[in-house]
C-alpha positions as CSV (number, residue, x, y, z in Angstrom):
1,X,-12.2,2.4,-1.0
2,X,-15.0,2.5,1.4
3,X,-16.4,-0.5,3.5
4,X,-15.2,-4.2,4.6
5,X,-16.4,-5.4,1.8
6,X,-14.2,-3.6,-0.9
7,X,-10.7,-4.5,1.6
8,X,-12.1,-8.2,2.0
9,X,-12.2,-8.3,-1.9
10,X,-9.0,-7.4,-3.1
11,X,-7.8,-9.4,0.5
12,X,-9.1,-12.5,-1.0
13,X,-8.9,-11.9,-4.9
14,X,-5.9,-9.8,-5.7
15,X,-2.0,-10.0,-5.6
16,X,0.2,-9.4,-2.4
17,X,3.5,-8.4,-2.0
18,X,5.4,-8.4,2.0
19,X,8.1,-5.8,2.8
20,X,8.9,-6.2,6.4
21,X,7.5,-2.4,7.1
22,X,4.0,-2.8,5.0
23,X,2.2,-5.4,3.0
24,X,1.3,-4.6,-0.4
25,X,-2.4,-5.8,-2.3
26,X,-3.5,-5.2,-5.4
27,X,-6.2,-6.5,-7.3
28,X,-5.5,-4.9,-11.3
29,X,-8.4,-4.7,-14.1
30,X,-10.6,-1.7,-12.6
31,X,-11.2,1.7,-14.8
32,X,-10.0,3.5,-11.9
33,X,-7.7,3.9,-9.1
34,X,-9.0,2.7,-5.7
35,X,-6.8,2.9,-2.8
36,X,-7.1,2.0,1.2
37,X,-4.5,2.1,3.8
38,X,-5.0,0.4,6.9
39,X,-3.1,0.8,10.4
40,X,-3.9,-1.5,12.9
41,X,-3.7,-1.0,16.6
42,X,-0.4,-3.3,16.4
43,X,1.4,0.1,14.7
44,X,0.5,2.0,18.4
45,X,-1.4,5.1,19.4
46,X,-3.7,7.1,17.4
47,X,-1.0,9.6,16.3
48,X,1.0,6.9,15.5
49,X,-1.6,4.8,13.0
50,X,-2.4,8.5,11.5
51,X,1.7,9.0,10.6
52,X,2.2,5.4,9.0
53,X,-0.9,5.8,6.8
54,X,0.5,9.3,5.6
55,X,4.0,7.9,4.8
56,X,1.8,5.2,2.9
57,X,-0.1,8.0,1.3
58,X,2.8,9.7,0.3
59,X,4.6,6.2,-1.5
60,X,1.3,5.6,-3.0
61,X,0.9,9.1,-4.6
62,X,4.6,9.8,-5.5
63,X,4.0,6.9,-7.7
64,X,0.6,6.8,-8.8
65,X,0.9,7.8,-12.4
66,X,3.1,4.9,-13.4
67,X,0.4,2.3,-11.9
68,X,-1.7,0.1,-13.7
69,X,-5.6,0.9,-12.5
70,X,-7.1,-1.4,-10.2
71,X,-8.0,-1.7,-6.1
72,X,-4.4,-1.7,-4.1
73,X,-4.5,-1.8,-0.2
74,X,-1.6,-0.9,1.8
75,X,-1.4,-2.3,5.0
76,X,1.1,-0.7,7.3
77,X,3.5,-2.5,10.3
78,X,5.3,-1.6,13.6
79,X,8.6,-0.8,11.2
80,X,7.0,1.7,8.6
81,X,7.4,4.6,11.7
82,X,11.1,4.2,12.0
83,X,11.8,3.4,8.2
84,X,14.0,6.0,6.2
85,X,11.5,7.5,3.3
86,X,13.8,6.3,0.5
87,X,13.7,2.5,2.0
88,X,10.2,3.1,2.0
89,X,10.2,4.3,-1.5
90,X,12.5,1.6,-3.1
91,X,10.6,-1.2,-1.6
92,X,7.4,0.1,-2.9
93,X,8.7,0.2,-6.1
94,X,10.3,-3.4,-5.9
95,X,6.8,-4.5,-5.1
96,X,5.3,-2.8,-7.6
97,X,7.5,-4.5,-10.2
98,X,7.1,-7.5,-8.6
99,X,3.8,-7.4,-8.9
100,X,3.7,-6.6,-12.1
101,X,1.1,-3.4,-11.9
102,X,3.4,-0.6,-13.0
103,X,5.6,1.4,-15.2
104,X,8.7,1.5,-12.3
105,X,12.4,2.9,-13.4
């Protein structure tokens, strides 16, 4: 996703999900996969904001294939550094199912 405008959309419009280590967004019906992943200043240094986004990266492409297509933003907090990967990974899923946007097992 690139620009304000494309986050504030699927801010407004979509679907959100809240894990205590990242918020989930998703706004379904698109022909394609859009993805952003924001790290706020809150999360700490630069190194730190460039880690959380990559775990975020990594839930969001370990799991790609069994998504719906559509806009999903994943917004990271202060917990998603000192998170185990599989917590990470479980709650993604529960969101995704929650959500309803996916194939999840």
């Amino acid at each position: 996703m690139r620009g304000s405008a494309d986050f504030d959309r699927v801010y407004k419009s979509g679907k959100r999900w809240h894990d205590p280590a990242f918020v989930l967004f998703v706004l379904p019906g698109k022909d394609r996969y859009r993805v952003g992943f924001v790290a706020s200043k809150k999360i700490g240094n630069a190194v730190k904001r460039a880690r959380a986004k990559r775990r975020l990266r990594a839930l969001f492409l370990q799991t790609a294939p069994l998504l719906k297509r559509g806009d999903y933003v994943l917004v990271a907090k202060p917990p998603v550094l000192d998170a185990q990967f599989k917590e990470l990974e479980k709650a993604f899923r529960r969101g995704i199912k929650r959500l309803n946007v996916g194939q999840v097992r």
